[in-house]
C-alpha positions, 0 to 999 in steps of 0.5 A: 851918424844919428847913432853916434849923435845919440849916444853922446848926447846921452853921454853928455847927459849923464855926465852932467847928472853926475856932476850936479848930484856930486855937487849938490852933496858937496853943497848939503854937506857945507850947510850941515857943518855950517849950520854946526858951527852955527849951533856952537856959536849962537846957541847954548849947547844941548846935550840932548843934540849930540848922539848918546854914548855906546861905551860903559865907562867903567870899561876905561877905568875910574873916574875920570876914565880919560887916559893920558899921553905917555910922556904926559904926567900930572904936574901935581896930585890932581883936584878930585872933588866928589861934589864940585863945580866947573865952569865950561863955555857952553851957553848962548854964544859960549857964555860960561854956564856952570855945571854941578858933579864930579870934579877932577882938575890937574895942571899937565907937564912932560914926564921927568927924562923923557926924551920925546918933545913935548908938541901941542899939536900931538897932545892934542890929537891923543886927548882927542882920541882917547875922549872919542874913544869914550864917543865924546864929542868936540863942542868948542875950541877956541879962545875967549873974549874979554867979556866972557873972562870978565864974567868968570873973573866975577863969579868963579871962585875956585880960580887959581886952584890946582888945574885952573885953566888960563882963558886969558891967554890960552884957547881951550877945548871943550867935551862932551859925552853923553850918558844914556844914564844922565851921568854926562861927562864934560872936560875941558882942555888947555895946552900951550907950548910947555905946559897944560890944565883939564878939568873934567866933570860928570854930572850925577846920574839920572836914573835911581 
């Protein structure tokens, strides 16, 4: 009878350990994503925060080395710019920041014919994985405020060219890529529910 006493209290014991170390790890993970979302949120962005890329990018092509979806075309011939300038939402409580380097911008439509629906949900979920592909990473996604339009409405003045992007009624998804060479790619994408815009810009290399 004292055996059988033991053992369950050793049995309960342990169950209990189990439990507590499940949870703790449960609870240390929430504060890890909370505190990124908090980063994101309150803080401007540092690429040096994000891991640096393992993929050579010439290995997907050239400039913008970003594929599309199969029944996504460029609506007209995309923007290419050797030296140009995109604003991202990236700086303290994603105020726009403006970023020198490469540009590529193109307006998104379905192919002529194609049979397949267009689905924002899907579109997206390519683009994601063809940017993670790169070992890019997510840094934003949402909608801006009035304030945050106000100010590109003021200072950027390639809006309204091809591949502008609408932030007054549409959210945006914004990347990153670090480049161990310095060459960081960004892009920043916006769908809605018959059409699209990206913009994609990387920066000069570092390196000599």
């Amino acid at each position: 009878m004292k055996a059988t006493k033991t053992l369950i209290f050793i049995l309960t014991i342990s169950l209990c350990s189990i439990f507590s170390c499940s949870k703790k790890e449960e609870i240390t993970n929430t504060n890890k994503q909370v505190k990124n979302e908090i980063d994101h949120n309150s803080d401007s962005f540092n690429i040096e925060n994000i891991p640096v890329s393992n993929v050579n990018f010439s290995e997907f092509g050239e400039f913008p080395h970003i594929g599309i979806p199969e029944n996504v075309k460029f609506t007209n011939s995309p923007l290419e710019n050797e030296t140009g300038e995109i604003y991202f939402p990236i700086g303290k409580k994603n105020d726009f920041v403006k970023l020198t380097g490469k540009t590529f911008k193109a307006f998104l439509s379905k192919k002529d014919n194609d049979t397949k629906d267009w689905s924002v949900e899907e579109i997206t979920q390519n683009f994601d994985d063809n940017i993670k592909k790169l070992d890019g990473v997510l840094i934003f996604n949402g909608k801006l405020t009035n304030e945050q339009t106000d100010y590109l409405n003021n200072n950027d003045k390639t809006l309204g060219e091809e591949g502008s992007i609408d932030y007054w009624n549409e959210p945006v998804r914004v990347y990153a890529i670090r480049s161990a060479k310095g060459d960081n790619i960004y892009v920043q994408l916006s769908l809605n529910s018959a059409s699209g815009a990206i913009q994609i810009l990387q920066e000069k290399s570092k390196n000599k």
